[in-house]
N, C-alpha and C positions, 0 to 999 in steps of 0.2 A: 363577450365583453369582459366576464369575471375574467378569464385564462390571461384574455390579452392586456388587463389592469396587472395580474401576478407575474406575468411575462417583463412587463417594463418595471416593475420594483425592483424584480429579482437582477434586469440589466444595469439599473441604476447603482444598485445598490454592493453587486459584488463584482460590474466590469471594472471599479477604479481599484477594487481589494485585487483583482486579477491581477492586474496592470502593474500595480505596487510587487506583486509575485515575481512577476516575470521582470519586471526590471532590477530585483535584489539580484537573481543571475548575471545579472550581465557586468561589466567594467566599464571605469571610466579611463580612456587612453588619451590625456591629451586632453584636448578641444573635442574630443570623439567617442563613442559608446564604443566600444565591441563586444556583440551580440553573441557570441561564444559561450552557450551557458558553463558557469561557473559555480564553483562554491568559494571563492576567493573572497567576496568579502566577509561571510560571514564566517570563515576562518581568522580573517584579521580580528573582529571583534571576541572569539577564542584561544588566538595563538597564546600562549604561556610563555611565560618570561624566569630569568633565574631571581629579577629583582623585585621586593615586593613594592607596591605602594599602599601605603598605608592611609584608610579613610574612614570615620565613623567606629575609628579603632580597629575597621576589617584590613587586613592585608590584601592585595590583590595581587595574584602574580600572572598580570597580564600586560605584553606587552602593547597594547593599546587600551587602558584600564580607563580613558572617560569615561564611552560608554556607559561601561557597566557601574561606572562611581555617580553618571546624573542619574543613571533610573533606581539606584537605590536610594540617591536622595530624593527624588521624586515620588516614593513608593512610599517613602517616611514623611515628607510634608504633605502629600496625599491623602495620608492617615491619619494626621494632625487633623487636617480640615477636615475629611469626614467625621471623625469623633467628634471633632467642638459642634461643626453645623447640626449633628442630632442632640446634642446636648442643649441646644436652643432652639431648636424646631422642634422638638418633642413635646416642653411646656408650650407654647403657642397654637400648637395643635390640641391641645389638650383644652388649652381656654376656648377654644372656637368651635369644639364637639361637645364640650360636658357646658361651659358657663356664658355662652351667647346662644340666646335664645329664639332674638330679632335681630333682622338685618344682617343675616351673616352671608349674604354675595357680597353687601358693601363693607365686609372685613375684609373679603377675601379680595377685593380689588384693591383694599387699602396697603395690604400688601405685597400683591402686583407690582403698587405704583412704579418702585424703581426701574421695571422691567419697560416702563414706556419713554425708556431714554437709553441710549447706545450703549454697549457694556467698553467702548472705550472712554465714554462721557465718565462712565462709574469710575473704570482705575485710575483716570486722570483728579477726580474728585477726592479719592486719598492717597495722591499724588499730593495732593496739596498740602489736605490734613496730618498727612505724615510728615512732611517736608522740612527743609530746617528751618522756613520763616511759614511754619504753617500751623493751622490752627490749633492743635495742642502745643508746642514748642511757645508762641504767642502767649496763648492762656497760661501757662504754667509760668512763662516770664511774668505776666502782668499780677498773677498771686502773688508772685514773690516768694515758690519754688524753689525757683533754679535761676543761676545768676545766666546763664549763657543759652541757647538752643542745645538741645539733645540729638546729638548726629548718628546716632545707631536705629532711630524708629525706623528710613527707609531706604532703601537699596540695601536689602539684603532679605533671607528665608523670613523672616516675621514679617516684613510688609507683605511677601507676597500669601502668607498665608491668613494673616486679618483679610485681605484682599479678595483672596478666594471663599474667603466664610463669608463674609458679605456678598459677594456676585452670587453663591450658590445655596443660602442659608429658604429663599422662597420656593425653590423645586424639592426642598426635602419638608418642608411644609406640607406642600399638597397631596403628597402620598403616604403622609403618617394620617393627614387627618381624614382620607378618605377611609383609612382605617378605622379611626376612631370612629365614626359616623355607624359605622356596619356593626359595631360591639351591640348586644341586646341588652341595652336599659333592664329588662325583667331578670336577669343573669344578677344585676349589681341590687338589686331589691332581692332577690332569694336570698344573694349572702347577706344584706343586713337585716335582713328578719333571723340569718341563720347565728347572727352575731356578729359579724367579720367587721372589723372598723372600715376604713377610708382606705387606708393603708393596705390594709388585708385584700382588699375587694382589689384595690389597684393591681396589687405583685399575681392574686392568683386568675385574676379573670382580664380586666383592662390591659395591663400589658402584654400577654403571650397573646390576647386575641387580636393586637394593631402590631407583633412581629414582622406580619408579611409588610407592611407599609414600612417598618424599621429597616426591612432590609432593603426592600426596593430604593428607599428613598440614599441607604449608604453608599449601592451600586452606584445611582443617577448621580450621585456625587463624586465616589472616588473615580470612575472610568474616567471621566472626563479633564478631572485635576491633572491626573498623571499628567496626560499629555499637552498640555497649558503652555504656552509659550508667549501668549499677549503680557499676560499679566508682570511673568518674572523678567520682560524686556523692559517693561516702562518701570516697576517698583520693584524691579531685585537685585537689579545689578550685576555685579560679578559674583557674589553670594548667594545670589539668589536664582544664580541659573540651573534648568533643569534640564529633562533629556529632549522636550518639543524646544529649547532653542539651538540644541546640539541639533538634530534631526534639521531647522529651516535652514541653521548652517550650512551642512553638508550640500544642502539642497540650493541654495541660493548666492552663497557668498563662497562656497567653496567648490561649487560645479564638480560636483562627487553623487548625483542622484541615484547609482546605484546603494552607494555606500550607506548612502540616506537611508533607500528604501530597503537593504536589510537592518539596520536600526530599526528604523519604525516597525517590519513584520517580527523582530525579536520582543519589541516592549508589548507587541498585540499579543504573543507569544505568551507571555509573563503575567498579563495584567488579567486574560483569559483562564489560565492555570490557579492562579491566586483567587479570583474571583468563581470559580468553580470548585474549588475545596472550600471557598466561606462556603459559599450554597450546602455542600454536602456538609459541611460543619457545624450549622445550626437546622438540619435540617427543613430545608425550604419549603419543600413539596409538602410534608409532612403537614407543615405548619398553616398552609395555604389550603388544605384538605381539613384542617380544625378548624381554620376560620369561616370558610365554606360552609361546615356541618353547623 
């Protein structure tokens, strides 16, 4: 029963990553695949060009340089939103391990709530709130602010990145604070009998020992932003597009699914590599062995 529950994970889970492999091979002719393994497309998204395009002040001298100019905007509003989402899920987790005492399921379902409604009910929600006749634009007329709406809040990289901190600000919650929970109370009473302020106790014992939660929760965050394509279609517009609406393109408007699926194995590629040198960078394992002990 165990082998044959690992058996169907393991089908589930890497026949579509196969699939995705074997179809970056092949070409799109026409109306038609030809099955001729290749390395054609992911040549195209290589070829060098004499001309540069210049993005983010990088030069690219490629000559099909989207690609590689959405996934490194992507890479960079990806990071944007990790950073802010731990810089607010860090104090909240922090209230709900050290300063709620009682009733902390009904915190933590308090802040579930939004997850019991559709995450396109969510983007459509500050959809609104951004909008040019929307709830800030509104309020900041009716103060007596601004004489007109403000037309840069959405359809563009800031909508969709307030967007994603919000969609994803509760999954990095739960795994800081399962860390905070595991820290030993008698650890922060040794060091204030040893002297050590608030402060003190925080920087040397509280935070390196909820690191592993720190980083889990950046992962659970940034993997997923990258390749986001709901969000940057309803709140980002043309500005706001990233490399998952490059990738649906290919795949659905442009009947190129190879070309897609070597895109997509390249940013798995990339996000892999990157996300494996954080690991080794603050080291993980290490950390996860002191929290442990």
């Amino acid at each position: 029963m165990g082998y044959g529950l690992v058996a169907l994970i393991l089908l589930v889970l890497l026949a579509p990553l196969i699939a995705l492999v074997v179809l970056s091979f092949w070409t799109q002719q026409g109306f038609a695949i030809d099955k001729t393994p290749t390395l054609a497309n992911y040549w195209s998204l290589i070829q060098p060009s004499d001309k540069a395009t210049v993005y983010f002040g990088i030069p690219f001298y490629l000559k099909n340089p989207v690609p590689a100019i959405l996934l490194l905007k992507s890479l960079v509003m990806s990071l944007v939103v990790t950073i802010t989402v731990l810089v607010v899920a860090y104090p909240m987790a922090y209230f709900l391990a050290f300063r709620v005492d009682r009733y902390k399921v009904l915190w933590l379902i308090l802040i579930t709530i939004p997850f019991w409604t559709s995450y396109l009910l969510r983007v459509f929600a500050w959809k609104i709130v951004l909008g040019f006749n929307g709830a800030i634009n509104s309020g900041l007329i009716s103060l007596g602010v601004i004489d007109k709406p403000l037309d840069f809040l959405l359809y563009n990289p800031v909508a969709v990145v307030i967007t994603l901190i919000h969609a994803w600000v509760t999954f990095a919650i739960l795994p800081i604070y399962v860390s905070l929970e595991k820290v030993d109370r008698n650890l922060l009473e040794a060091a204030s009998d040893l002297g050590d302020g608030r402060w003190a106790r925080f920087c040397r014992i509280t935070l390196p020992l909820s690191l592993p939660g720190v980083i889990s929760a950046a992962l659970l965050v940034f993997i997923p932003t990258v390749g986001d394509y709901v969000t940057p279609t309803l709140v980002g517009g043309p500005g706001g597009t990233m490399i998952g609406n490059a990738i649906q393109t290919l795949f659905f408007k442009q009947d190129n699914a190879p070309l897609g699926a070597a895109v997509s194995i390249v940013m798995m590629l990339v996000i892999a590599i990157l996300c494996g040198l954080f690991l080794w960078a603050v080291g993980y394992k290490r950390l996860r062995e002191r929290s442990a002990a």
